[in-house]
KELO-631216 format. One record per residue: residue number from 1; x negated, y, z negated of N, C-alpha, C in turn. Coordinates in steps of 0.2 Angstrom, whole numbers, plus 2048, in hexadecimal, padded with zeros to 3 digits. Atoms other than C-alpha are relative to their C-alpha. Layout:
   num   n_east   n_north   n_up   ca_east   ca_north   ca_up   c_east   c_north   c_up
   NUM        X         Y      Z         X          Y       Z        X         Y      Z
...
This chain:
   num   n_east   n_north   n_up   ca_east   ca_north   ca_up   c_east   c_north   c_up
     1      801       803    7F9       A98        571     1F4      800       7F8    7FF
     2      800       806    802       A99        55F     1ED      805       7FD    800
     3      7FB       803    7FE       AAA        560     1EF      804       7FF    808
     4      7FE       7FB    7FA       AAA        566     202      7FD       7F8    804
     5      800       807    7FD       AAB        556     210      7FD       803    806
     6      802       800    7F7       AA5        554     221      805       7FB    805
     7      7FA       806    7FA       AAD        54D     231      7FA       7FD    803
     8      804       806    800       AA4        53C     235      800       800    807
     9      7FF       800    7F8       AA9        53F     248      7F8       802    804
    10      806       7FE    800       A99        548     248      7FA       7FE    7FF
    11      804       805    803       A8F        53E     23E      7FC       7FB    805
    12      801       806    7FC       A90        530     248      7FF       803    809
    13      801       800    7FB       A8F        539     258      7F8       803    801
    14      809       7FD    7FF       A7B        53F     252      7FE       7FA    801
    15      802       808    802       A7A        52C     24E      7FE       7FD    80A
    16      802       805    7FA       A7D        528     260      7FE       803    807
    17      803       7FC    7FC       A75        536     269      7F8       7FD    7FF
    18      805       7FD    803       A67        531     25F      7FC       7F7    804
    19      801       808    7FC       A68        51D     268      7FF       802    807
    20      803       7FE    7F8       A69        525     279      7F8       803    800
    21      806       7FD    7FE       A59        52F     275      7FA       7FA    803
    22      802       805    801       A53        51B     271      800       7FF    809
    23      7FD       801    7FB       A59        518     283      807       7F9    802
    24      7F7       804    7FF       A6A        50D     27C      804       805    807
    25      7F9       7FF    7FB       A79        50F     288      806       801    7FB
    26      7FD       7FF    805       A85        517     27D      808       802    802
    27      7F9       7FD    7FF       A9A        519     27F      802       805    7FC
    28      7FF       7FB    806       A9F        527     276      809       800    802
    29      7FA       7FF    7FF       AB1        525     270      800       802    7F7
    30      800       7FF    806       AAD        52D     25F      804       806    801
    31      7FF       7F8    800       AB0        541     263      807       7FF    803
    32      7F9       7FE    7FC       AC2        547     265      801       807    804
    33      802       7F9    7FC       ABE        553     274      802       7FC    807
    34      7FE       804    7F9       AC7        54F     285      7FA       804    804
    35      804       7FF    7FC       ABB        54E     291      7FF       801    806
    36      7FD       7FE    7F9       AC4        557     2A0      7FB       807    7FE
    37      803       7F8    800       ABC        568     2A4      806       805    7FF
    38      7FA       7FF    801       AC5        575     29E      802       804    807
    39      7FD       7FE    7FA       AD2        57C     2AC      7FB       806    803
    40      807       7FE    7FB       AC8        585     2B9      804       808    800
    41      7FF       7F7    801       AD4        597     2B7      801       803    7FA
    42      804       7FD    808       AD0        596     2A5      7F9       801    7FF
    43      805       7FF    800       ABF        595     2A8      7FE       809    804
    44      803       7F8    7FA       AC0        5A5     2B7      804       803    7FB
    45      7FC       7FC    806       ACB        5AE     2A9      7FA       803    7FB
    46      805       7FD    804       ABD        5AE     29E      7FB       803    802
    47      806       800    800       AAF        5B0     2A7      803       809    805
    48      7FB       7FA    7FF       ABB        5C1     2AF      7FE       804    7FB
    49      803       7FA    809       ABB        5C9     29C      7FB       800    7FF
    50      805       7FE    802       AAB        5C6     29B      7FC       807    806
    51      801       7FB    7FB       AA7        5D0     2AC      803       809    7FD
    52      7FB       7F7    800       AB4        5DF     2A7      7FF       802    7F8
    53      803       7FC    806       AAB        5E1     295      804       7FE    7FC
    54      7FD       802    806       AB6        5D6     288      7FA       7FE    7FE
    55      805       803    803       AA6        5D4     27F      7FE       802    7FA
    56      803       7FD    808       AA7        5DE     271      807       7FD    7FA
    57      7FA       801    805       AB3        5DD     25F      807       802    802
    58      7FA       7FE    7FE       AC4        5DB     260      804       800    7F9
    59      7FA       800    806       AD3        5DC     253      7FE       7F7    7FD
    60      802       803    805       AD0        5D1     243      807       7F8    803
    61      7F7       805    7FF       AE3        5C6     248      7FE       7FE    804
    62      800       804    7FC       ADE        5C6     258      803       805    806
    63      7FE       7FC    7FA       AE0        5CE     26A      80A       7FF    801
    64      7F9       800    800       AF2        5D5     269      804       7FE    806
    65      7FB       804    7F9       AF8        5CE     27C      7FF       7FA    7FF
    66      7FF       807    802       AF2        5BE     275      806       7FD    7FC
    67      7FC       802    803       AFA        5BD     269      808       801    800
    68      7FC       800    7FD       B08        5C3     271      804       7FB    803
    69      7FF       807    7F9       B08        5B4     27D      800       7FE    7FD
    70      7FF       806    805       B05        5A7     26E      80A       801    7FE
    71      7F9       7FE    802       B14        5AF     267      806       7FF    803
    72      7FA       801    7FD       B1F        5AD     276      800       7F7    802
    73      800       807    800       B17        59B     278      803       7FB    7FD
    74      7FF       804    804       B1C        595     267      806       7FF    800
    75      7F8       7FF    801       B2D        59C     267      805       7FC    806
    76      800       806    7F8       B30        593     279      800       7F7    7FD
    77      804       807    801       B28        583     275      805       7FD    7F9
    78      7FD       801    806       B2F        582     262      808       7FF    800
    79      7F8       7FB    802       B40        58B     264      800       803    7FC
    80      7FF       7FB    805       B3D        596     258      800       807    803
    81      802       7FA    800       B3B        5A9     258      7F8       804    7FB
    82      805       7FC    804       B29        5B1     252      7FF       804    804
    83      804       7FB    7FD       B20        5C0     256      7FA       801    7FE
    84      807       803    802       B0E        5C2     257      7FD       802    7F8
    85      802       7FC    80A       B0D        5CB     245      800       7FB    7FC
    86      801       807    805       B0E        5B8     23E      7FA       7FB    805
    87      806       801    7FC       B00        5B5     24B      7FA       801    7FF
    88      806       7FE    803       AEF        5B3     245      7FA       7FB    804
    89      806       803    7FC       ADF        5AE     253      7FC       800    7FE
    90      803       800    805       AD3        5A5     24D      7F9       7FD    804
    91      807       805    7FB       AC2        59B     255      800       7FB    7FD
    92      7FF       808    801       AC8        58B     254      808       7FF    7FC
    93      7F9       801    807       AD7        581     249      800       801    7FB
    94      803       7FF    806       ACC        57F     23C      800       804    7FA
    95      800       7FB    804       ACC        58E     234      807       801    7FE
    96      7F8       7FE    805       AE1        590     232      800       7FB    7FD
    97      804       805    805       ADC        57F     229      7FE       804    7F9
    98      802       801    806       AD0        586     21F      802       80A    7FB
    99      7FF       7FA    804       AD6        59A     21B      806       7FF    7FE
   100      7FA       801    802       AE8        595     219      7FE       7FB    7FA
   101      801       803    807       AE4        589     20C      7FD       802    7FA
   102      806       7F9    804       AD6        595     204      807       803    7FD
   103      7FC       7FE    804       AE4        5A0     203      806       7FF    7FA
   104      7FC       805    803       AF2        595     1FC      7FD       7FC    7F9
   105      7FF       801    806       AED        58B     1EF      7F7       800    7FC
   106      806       7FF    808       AE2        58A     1DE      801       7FA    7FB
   107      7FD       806    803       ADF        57C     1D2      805       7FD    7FD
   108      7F9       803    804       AEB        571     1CB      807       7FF    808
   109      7F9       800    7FA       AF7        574     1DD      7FE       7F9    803
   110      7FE       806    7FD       AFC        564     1E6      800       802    807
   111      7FF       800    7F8       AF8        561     1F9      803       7F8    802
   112      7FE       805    7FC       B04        554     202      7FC       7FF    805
   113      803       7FF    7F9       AFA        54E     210      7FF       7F9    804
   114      7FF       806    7FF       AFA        541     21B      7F7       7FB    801
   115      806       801    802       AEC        532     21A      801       7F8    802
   116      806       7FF    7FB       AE3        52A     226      801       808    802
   117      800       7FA    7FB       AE2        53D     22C      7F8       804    802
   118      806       7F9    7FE       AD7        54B     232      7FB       803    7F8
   119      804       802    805       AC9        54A     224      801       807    7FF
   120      801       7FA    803       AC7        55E     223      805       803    7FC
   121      7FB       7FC    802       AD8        55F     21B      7FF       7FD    7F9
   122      801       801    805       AD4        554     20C      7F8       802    7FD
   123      806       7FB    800       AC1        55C     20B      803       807    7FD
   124      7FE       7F8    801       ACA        56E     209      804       7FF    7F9
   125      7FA       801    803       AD7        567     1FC      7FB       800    7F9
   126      804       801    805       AC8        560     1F1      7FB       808    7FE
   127      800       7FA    804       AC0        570     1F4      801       805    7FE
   128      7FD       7FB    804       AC9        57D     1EF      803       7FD    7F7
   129      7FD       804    808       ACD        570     1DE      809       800    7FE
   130      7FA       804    800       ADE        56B     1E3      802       7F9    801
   131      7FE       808    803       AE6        55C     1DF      802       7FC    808
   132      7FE       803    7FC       AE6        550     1F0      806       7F9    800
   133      7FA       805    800       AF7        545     1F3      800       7FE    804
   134      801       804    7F9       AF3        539     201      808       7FC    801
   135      7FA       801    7FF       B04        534     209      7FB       7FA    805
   136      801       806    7F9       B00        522     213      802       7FE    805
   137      7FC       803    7F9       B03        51E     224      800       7FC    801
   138      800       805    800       B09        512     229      801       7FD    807
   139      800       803    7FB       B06        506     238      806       7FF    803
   140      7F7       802    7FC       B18        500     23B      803       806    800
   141      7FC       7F9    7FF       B1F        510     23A      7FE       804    806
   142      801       7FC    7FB       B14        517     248      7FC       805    7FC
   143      806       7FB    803       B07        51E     23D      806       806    7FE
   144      7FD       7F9    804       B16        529     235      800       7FD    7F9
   145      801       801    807       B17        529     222      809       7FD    7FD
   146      7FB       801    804       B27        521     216      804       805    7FD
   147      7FF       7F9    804       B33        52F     212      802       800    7F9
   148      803       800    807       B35        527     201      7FC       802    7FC
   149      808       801    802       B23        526     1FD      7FE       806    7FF
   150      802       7FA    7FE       B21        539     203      807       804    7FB
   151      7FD       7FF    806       B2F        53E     1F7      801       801    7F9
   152      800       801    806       B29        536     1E9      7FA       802    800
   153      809       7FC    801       B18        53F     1EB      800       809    801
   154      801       7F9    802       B1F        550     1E9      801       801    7FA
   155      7FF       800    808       B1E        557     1D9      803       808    801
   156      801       7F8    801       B21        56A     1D1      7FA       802    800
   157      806       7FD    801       B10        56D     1D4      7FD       7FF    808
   158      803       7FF    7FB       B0F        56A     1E5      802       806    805
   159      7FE       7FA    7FA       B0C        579     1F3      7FF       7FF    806
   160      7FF       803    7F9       B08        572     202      800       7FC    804
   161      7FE       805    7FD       B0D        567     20D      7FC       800    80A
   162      805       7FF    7FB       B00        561     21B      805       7FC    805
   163      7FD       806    7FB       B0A        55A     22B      7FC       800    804
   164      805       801    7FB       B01        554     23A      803       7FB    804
   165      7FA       806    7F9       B0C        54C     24C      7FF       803    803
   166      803       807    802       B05        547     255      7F9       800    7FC
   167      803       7FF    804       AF8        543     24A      7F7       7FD    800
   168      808       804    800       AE3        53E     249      800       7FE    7F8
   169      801       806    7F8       ADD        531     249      803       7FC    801
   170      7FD       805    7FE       AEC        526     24A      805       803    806
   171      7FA       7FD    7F9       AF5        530     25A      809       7FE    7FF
   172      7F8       801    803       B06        52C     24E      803       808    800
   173      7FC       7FA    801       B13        537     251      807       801    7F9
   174      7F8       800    806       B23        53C     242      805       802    805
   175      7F8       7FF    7FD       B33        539     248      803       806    7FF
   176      7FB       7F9    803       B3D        549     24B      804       7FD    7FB
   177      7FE       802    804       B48        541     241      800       802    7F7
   178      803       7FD    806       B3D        540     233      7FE       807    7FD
   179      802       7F8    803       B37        551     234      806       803    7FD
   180      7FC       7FD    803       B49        557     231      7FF       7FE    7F9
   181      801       801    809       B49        54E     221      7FB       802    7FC
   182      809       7FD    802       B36        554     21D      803       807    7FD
   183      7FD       7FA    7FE       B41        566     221      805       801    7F9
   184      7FB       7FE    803       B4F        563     215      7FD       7FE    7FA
   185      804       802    808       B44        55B     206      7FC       807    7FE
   186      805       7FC    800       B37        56A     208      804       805    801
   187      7FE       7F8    7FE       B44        57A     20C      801       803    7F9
   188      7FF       7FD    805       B49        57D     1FB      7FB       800    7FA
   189      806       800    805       B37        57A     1F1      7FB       805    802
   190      804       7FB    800       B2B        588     1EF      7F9       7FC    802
   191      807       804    7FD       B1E        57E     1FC      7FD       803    806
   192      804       7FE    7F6       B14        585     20D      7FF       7F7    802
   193      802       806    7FC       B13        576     21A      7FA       804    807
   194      807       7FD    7FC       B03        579     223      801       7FA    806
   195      801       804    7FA       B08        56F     237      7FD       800    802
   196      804       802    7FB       AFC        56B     23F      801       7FC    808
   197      7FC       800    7F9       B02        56C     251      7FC       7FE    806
   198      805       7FD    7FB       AF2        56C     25A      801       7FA    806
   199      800       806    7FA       AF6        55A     265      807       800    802
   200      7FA       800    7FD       B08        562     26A      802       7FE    805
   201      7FE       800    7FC       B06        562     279      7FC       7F6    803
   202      805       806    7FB       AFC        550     27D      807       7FB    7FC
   203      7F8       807    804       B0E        543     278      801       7FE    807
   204      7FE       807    7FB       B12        534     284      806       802    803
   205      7F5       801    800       B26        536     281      803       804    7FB
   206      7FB       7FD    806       B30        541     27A      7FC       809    802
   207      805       7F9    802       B2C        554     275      800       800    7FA
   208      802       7FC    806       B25        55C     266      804       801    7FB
   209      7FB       7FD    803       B2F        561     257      7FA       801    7FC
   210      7FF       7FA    805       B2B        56F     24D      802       7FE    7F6
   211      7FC       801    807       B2F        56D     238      802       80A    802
   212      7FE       7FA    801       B30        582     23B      804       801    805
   213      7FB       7FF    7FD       B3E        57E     246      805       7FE    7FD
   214      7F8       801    802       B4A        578     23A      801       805    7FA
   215      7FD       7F9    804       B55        584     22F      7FD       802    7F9
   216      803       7FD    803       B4C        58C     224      7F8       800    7FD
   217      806       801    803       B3B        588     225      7F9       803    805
   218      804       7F9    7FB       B34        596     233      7FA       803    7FA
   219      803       7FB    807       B2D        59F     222      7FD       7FB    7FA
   220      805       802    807       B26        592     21A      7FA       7F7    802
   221      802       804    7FB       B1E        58A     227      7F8       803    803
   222      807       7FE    7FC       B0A        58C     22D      801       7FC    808
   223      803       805    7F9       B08        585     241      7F8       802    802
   224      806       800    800       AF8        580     243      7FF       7FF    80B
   225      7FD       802    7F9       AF5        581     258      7F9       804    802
   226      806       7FB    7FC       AE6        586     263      7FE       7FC    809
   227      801       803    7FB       ADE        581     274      7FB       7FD    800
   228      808       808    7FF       AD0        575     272      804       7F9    803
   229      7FF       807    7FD       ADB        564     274      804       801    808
   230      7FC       801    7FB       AE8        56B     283      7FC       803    804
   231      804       7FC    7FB       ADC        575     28C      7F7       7FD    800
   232      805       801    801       ACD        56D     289      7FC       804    7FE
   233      802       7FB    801       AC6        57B     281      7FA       800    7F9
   234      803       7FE    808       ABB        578     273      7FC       800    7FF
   235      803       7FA    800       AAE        57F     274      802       806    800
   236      7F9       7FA    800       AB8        58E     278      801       804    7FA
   237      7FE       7FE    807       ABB        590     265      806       803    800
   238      7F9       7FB    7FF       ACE        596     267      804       7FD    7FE
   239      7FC       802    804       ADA        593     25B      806       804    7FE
   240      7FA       7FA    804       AEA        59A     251      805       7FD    7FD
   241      7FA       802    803       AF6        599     246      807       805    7FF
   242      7FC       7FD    800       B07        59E     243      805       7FF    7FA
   243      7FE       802    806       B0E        5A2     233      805       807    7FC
   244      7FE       7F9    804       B16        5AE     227      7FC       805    7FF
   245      806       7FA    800       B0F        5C0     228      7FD       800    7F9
   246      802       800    807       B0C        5C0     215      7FA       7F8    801
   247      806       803    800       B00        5B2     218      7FA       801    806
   248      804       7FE    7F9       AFA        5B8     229      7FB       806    7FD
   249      805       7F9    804       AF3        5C9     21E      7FB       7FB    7FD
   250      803       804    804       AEC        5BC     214      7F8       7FD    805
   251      806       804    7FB       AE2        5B2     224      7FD       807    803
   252      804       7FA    7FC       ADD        5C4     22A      7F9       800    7FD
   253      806       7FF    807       AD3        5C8     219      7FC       7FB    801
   254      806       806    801       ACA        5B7     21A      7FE       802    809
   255      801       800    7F8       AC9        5B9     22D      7F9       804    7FF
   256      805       7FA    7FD       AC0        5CB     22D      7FA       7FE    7F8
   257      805       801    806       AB4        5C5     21D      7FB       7F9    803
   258      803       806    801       AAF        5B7     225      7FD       7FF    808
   259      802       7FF    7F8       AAE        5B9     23B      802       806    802
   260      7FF       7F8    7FF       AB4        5CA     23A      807       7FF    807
   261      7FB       800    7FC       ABF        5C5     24C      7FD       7F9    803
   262      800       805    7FD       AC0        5B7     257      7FF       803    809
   263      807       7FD    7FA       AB4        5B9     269      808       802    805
   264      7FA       7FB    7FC       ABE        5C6     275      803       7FE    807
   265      800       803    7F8       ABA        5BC     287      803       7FA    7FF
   266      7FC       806    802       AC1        5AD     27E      808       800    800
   267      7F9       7FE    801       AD0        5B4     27A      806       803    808
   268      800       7FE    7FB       AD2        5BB     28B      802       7F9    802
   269      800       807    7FD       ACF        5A9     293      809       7FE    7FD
   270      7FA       803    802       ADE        5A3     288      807       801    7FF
   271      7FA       7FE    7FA       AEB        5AF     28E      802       7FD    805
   272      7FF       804    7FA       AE6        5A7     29D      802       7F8    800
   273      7FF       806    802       AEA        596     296      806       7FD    7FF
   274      7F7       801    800       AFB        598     290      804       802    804
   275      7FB       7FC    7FA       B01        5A3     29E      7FE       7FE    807
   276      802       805    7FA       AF9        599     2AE      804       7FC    801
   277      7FE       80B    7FE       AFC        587     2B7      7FC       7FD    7F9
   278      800       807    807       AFF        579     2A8      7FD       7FB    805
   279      7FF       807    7FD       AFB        56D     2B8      7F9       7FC    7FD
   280      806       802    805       AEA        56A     2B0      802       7FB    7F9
   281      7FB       804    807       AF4        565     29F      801       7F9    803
   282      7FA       805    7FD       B00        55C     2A7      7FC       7F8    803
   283      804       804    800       AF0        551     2B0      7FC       7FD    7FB
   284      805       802    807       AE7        54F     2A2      803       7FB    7FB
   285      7FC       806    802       AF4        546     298      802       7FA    804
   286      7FD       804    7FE       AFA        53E     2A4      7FB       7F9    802
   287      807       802    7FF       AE8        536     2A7      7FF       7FC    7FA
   288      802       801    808       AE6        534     294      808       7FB    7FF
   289      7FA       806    803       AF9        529     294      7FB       7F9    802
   290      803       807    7FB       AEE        51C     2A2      7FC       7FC    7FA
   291      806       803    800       ADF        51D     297      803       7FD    7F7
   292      7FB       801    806       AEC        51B     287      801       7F6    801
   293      7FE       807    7FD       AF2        50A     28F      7FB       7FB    800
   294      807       804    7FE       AE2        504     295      7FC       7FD    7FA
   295      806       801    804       AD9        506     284      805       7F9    7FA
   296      7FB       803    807       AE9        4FE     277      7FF       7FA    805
   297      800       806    7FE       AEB        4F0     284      7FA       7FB    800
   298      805       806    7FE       AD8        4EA     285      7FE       7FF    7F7
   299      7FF       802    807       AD8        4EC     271      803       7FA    7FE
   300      7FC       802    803       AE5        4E3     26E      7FE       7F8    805
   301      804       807    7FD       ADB        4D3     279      7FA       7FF    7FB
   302      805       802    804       ACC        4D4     26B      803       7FD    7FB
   303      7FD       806    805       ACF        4C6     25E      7FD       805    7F8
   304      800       7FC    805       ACF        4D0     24D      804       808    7FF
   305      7FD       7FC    7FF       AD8        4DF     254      808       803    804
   306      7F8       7FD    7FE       AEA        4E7     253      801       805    803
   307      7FE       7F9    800       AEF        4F8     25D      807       800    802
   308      7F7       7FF    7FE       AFF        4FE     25C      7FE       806    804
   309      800       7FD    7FA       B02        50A     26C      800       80A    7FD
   310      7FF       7F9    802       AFE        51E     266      807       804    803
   311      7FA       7FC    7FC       B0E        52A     26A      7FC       809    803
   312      803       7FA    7FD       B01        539     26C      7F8       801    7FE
   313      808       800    802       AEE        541     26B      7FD       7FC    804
   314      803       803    7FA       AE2        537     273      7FB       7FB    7FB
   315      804       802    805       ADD        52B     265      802       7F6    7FE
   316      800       805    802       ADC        51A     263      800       7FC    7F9
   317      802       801    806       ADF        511     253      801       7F9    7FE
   318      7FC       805    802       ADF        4FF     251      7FD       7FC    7F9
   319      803       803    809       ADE        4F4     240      7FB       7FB    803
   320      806       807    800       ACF        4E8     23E      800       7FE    7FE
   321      801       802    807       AD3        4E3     22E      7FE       7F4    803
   322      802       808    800       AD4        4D0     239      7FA       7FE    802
   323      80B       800    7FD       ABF        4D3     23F      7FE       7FD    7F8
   324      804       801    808       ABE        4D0     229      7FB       802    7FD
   325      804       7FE    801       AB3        4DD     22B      801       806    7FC
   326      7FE       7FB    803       AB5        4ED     221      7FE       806    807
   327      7FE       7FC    7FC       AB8        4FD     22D      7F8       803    802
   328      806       7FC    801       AA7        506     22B      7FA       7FA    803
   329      803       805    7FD       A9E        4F5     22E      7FE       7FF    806
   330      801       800    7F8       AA5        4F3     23F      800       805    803
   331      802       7FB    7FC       AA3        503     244      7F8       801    802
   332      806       800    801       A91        504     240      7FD       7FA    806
   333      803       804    7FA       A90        4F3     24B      801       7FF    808
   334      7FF       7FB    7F6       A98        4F9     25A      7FE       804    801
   335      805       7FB    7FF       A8E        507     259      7F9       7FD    803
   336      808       805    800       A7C        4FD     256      7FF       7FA    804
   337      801       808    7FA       A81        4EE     260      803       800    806
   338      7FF       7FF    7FB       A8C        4F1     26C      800       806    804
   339      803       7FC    7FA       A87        502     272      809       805    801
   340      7FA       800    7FC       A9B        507     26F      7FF       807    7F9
   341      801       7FA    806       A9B        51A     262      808       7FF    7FF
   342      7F8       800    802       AAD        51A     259      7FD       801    7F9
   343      801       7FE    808       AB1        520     246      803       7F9    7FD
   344      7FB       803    805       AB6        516     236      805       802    7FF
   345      7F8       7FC    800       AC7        518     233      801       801    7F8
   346      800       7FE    804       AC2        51A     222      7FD       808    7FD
   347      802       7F8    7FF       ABB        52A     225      805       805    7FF
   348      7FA       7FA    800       ACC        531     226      804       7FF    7FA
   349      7FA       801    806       AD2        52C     214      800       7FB    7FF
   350      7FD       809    803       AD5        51C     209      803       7FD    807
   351      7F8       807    7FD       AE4        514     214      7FC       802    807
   352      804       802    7FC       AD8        516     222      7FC       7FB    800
   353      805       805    7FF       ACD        507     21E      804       7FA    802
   354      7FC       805    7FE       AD2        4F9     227      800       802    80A
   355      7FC       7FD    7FA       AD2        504     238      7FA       802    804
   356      805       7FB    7FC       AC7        50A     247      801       806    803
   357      7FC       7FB    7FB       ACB        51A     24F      7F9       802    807
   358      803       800    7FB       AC6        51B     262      801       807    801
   359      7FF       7FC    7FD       AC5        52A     26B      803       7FF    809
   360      7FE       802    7F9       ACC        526     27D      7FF       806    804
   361      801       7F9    7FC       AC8        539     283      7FA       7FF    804
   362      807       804    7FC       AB9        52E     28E      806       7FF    807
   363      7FD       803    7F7       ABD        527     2A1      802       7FA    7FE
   364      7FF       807    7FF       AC7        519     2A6      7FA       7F9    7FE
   365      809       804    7FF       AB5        511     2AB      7FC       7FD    7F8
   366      807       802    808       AAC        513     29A      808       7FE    7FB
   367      7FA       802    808       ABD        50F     28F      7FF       7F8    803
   368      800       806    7FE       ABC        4FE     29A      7FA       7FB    800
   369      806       802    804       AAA        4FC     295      801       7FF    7FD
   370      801       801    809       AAC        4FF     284      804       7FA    7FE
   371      7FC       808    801       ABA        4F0     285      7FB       7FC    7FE
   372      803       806    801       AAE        4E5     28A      7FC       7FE    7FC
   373      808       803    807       A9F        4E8     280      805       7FF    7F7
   374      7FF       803    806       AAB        4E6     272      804       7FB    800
   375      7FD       808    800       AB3        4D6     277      7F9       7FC    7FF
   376      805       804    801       AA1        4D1     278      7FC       800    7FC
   377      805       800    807       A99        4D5     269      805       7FE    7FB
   378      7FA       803    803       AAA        4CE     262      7FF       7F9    801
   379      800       807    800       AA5        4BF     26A      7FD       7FB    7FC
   380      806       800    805       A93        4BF     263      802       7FE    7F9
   381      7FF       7FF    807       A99        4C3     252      804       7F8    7FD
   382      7FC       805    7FF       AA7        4B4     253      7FB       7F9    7FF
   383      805       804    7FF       A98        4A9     259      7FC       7FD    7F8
   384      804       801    806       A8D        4AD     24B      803       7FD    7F7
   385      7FA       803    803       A9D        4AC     23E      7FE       7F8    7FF
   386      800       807    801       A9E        49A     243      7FA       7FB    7FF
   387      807       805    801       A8D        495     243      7FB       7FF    7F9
């Protein structure tokens, strides 16, 4: 247990429930949870199943019209071809995270992974007692990684390759470009890449690209994908992956040993999710470009802070290394003095430190607050500096 991590998103968001209880005025741009409702015919979808008796256990995989419909999603979306026998529904992302890697490696295996990232994926590497390979991102690239750097960090002892585009918490996307070559470095070594796909559909410009859309890597390919970030759904707990059945037997086993299935009316709702009106989607990004613009632009007005402009996700990540502050510092003081909740950017890995990451899944209003009180506790700070 000493090897097993937590996610700090949490942390800090008891932190600052706990100044509201005081009667602070608190901005909460710690949580990465959009804060639109989720669509109103996924909501009567659900609350339908539950009426007509989806209340009891269902299949271990997962309700077979669901996955039926993931299946024709992926394959549409991707350009590939799968059927839902590589389809495996889970209660959340999290879990083809954490059974797929359970399953996959044992000490001494190498995980590529990218870093600043998603903190439960270096947690899970250290637990299982595999060796972590932190690939760093890099600012001028767009928060993508160096595909020398990422070449020269593959060994014979590496098995899986973590990608993640767009990606938390730096809302960096990988150039299709690069993924081919990601594609053609990785088709011929005996590696799983575990994608993490879950911020597909939130991108500025452009579309999505798939690695298990380029030739030969359908079969050695995990997609990680649910509806918590496009549906607002998370609570919901409804996730899934799409993988080789020979791993998908694997995620069963841990599945049925551990939740036995994933909840019946849930499942229901998120047929209605993928096969409904997207206008909801469609709004919601389009609302999250506004609130994208609005947040980098009043950034990039405080004296000590850099933001380069994210390509997807809903995450804010600018350098502060010019505040001279270390990253956990200023969080803590924007937290306690200005009343403003965000993470460290060291939270998410070494090559994090130096960085804040916002959450911008707030209102225009409170994102245009949270500016100010950090221009002005910026000022204070500067003041005191000089004095």
């Amino acid at each position: 247990m000493t090897r097993i991590g937590i996610e700090s998103a949490f942390e800090v968001l008891v932190k600052a429930r706990a100044l509201e209880k005081q009667g602070r005025s608190v901005i909460h741009l710690e949580i990465g949870e959009p804060d639109f409702p989720t669509p109103a015919n996924v909501v009567e979808a659900g609350q339908r199943a539950l009426g007509q008796g989806w209340t009891k256990y269902g299949p271990t995989q997962g309700d077979p019209e669901l996955r039926e419909v993931i299946a024709a999603y992926i394959s549409r979306t991707r350009g590939i071809q799968v059927g839902p026998e590589r389809v495996c529904v889970v209660p959340g992302g999290k879990p083809i995270m954490f059974f797929t890697m359970m399953a996959l490696l044992e000490p001494g295996d190498e995980v590529v992974y990218p870093n600043p990232g998603f903190p439960i994926y270096e947690s899970m590497i250290n637990f299982l007692g595999a060796t972590p390979v932190p690939i760093p991102l890099i600012e001028e690239r767009g928060f993508s990684f160096d595909l020398n750097t990422f070449e020269a960090r593959l060994s014979d002892r590496t098995k899986m390759v973590i990608l993640v585009s767009p990606a938390n918490p730096t809302g960096g996307l990988v150039p299709a470009e690069d993924i081919r070559r990601l594609a053609e470095l990785l088709r011929h070594r005996d590696v799983i890449v575990l994608s993490d796909e879950i911020y597909s559909r939130i991108i500025y410009d452009g579309d999505p690209v798939s690695i298990a859309s380029f030739e030969g890597m359908l079969d050695k390919t995990i997609i990680l994908d649910g509806f918590s970030k496009t549906y607002s759904m998370t609570g919901w707990r409804l996730g899934y992956g799409v993988m080789p059945t020979w791993i998908a037997e694997a995620v069963v086993k841990l599945m049925v040993n551990s939740n036995s299935c994933t909840a019946s009316a849930t499942q229901r709702a998120g047929i209605e999710a993928l096969t409904g009106p997207q206008d909801a989607v469609t709004a919601m990004v389009a609302e999250f470009r506004l609130r994208r613009d609005a947040i980098v632009h009043g950034l990039n007005q405080i004296p000590g802070f850099r933001c380069a402009l994210p390509a997807g996700a809903f995450y804010a990540f600018p350098n502060v290394s010019g505040t001279g502050m270390p990253s956990k510092e200023l969080a803590d003081l924007l937290l306690y003095e200005a009343g403003v909740a965000c993470l460290n950017g060291g939270a998410f890995g070494a090559h994090g430190e130096g960085y804040i990451r916002f959450s911008y899944a707030n209102s225009l209003a409170n994102i245009q607050e949270a500016l100010s009180r950090i221009q002005k506790a910026s000022e204070r700070w500067a003041r005191s500096v000089s004095s």
